[in-house]
N, C-alpha and C positions, 0 to 999 in steps of 0.2 A: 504493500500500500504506500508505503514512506517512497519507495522508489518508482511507483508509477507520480506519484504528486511533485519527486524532484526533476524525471524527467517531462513534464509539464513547464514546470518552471523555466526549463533552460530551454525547452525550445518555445514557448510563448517569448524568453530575451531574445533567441540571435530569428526570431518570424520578422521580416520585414515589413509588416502588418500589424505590427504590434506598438507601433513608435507612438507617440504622442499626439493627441490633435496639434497640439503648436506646433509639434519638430515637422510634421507631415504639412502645415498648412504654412510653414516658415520657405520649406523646401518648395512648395507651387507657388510661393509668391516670387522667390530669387528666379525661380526657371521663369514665371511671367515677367520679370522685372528685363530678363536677360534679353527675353522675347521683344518685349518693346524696344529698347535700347538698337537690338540690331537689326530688325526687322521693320518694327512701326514705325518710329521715327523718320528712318533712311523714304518711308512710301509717302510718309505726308510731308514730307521734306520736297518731295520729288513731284506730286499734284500738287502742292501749295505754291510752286514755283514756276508750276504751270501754265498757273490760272491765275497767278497774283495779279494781272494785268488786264485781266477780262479773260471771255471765253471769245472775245472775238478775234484778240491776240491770237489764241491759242490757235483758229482753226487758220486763222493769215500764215502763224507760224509754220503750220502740218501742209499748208497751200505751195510752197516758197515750190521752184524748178529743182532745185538740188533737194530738197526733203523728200519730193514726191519719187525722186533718182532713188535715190539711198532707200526707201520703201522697197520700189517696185524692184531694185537690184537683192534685197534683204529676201524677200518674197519668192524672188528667182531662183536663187541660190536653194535655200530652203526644198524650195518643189524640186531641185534635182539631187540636192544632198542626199534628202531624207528618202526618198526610194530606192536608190542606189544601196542603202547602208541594210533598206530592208532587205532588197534583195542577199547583200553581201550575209548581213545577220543570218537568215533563214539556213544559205546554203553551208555556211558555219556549224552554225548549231546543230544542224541535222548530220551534220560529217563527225562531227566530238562527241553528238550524244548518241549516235545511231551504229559510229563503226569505231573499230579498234585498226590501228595505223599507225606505221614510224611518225614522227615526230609532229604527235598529236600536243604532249607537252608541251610542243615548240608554237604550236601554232595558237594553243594559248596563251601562252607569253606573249607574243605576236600582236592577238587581242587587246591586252592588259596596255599595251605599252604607251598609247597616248596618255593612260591616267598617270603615266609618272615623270612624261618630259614635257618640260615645259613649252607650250605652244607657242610661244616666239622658236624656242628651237627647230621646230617642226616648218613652223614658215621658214628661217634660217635653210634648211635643209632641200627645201623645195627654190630657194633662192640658186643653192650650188646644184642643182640640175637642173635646172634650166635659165640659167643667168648666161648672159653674152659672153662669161669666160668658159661654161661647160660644152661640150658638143651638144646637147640636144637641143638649147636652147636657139642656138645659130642654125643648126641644121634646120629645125621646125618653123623658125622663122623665113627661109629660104621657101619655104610651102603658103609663107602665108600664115601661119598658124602662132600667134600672140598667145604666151601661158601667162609670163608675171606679166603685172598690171595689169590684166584683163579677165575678165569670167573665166575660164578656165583655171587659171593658180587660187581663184578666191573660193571658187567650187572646190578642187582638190584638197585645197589648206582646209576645206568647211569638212570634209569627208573626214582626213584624215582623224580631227580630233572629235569626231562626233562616232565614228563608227563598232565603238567596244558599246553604244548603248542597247543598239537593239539585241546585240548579239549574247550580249553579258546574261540580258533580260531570260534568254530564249533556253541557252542550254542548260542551267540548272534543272529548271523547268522540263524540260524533254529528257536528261536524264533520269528526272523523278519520273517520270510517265513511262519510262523501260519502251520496249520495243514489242509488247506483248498487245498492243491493237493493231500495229500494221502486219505483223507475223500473220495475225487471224484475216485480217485483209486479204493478203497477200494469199493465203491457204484458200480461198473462197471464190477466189480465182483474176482478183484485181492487179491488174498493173502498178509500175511505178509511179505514175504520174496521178490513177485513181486513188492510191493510195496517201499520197501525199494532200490534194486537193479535198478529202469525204472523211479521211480519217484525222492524219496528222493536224492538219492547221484547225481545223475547227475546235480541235484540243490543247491549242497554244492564246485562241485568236485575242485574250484578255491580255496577257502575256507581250502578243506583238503591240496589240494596241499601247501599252501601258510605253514600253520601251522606244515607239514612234513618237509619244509624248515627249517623252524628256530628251531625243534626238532631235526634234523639233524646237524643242526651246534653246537649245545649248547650239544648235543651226544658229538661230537668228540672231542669240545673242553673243557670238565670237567674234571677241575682237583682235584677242594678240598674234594670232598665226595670219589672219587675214590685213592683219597691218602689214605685217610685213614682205607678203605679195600682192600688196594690193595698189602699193604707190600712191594714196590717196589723193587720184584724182576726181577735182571735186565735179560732182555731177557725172560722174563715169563709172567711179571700183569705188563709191564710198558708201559703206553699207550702214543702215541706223547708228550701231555702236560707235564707226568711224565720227558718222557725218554729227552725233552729240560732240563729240570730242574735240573737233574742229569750230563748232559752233560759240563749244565753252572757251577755247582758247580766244576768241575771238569776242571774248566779254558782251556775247550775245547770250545771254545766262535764259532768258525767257523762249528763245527758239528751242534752245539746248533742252530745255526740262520738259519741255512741249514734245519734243522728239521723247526721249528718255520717257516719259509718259506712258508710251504706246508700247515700249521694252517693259517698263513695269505690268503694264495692262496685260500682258502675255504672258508674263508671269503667274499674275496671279490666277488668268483664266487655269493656264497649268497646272496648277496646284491644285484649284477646285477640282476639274477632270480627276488628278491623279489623287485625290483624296477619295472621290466618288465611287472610283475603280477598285481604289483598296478595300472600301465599307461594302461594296455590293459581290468583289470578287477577292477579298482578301486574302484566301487559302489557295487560290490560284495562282496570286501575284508570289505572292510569300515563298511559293515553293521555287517562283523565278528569279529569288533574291532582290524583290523590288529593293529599289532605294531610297 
């Protein structure tokens, strides 16, 4: 009895359920406090400087020839980034999680590796293949064919560091799901491409969605690898992030935030989505390693 009431004791101290209403309601006020600090503030900082000037400012500001560039180029970019990375994601994920292969390890490394160089490097990188001192750059231009400073280097530099999202998303996720519904597929007498299109994807499609998401956001809002092949000419390679940047150096602070507005606005639609996705598909995403 003595020892069932002492083990009681010691585990009602180390239950993290057990703490205090203060220490518990001390703890959600520093995480709220933290919350506002680098989160809220920075969004009403950024609409309040929007719109300080009227809302008719604001829409002159989003009206301007180079704002509407910088959009319609942010936009572009995006619509080809983002499918590209799905397609790249899909055919990944299905190669890692579906087959066993030499240097499978390698290829997720491969994966992994935009999230730990820094994306000015990456544009750096894409600078020395195809800069006027490497061959392909001079070769390609000889065709006609403009990579830095032009849509081409700013779509690549957008790819490179956006592309471990869909994919990251995907094959946790399909290795949880084993190979045991396309097997049955496949035994039933369906091809490969039936197999992939009735079985596989319909069993990821939260998963893809969810990782199109945040490949999408992180598209539009990359600035430092697209700086550095982008040349930032204005009205040509300068994509939202650029064209704030330029705007604020230019002690034009109400164009700048006006712009910046529309990168917050996408944010936070973002988040809604990817909040949405986790409450309604949460056990689905989870097993994709949402982030």
């Amino acid at each position: 009895m003595a020892a069932t009431k002492l083990r009681a004791r010691v585990h009602r101290r180390v239950s993290p359920t057990s703490e205090s209403p203060l220490v518990q309601w001390t703890l959600i006020g520093i995480a709220l406090l933290f919350m506002a600090v680098i989160l809220l503030l920075p969004l009403y900082a950024v609409f309040h400087e929007a719109f300080v000037k009227g809302v008719g400012a604001f829409f002159a500001a989003l009206g301007e020839r180079d704002a509407q560039a910088a959009i319609r180029l942010t936009l572009l970019v995006a619509a080809i980034a983002v499918p590209l990375n799905v397609v790249f994601g899909l055919a990944a994920s299905w190669a890692i999680a579906k087959f066993e292969f030499k240097g499978k390890a390698f290829l997720i490394t491969l994966i992994d590796l935009p999230f730990s160089v820094s994306p000015v490097i990456s544009g750096l990188v894409y600078v020395l293949l195809f800069g006027a001192g490497s061959f392909l750059g001079p070769f390609l231009k000889s065709y006609g064919i403009e990579v830095l400073f032009a849509l081409p280097g700013i779509v690549l530099a957008t790819i490179f560091v956006t592309f471990p999202f869909v994919a990251r998303e995907l094959i946790p996720l399909m290795q949880d799901q084993g190979t045991g519904d396309e097997e049955a597929a496949l035994s039933l007498g369906a091809n490969g491409w039936q197999t992939f299109w009735r079985v596989t994807l319909p069993n990821i499609k939260w998963g893809l969605l969810y990782g199109v998401l945040l490949c999408n956001a992180r598209a539009m809002g990359e600035f430092g690898a697209v700086a550095v092949v982008s040349g930032k000419i204005r009205g040509q390679t300068t994509t939202m992030p650029l064209q704030v940047e330029m705007l604020y150096n230019e002690y034009n602070a109400a164009a700048a935030f006006a712009l910046a507005s529309l990168l917050a606005l996408l944010a936070l639609v973002t988040l809604v989505l990817k909040t949405a996705l986790e409450w309604r598909f949460g056990d689905e995403i989870a097993a994709g390693g949402g982030h």
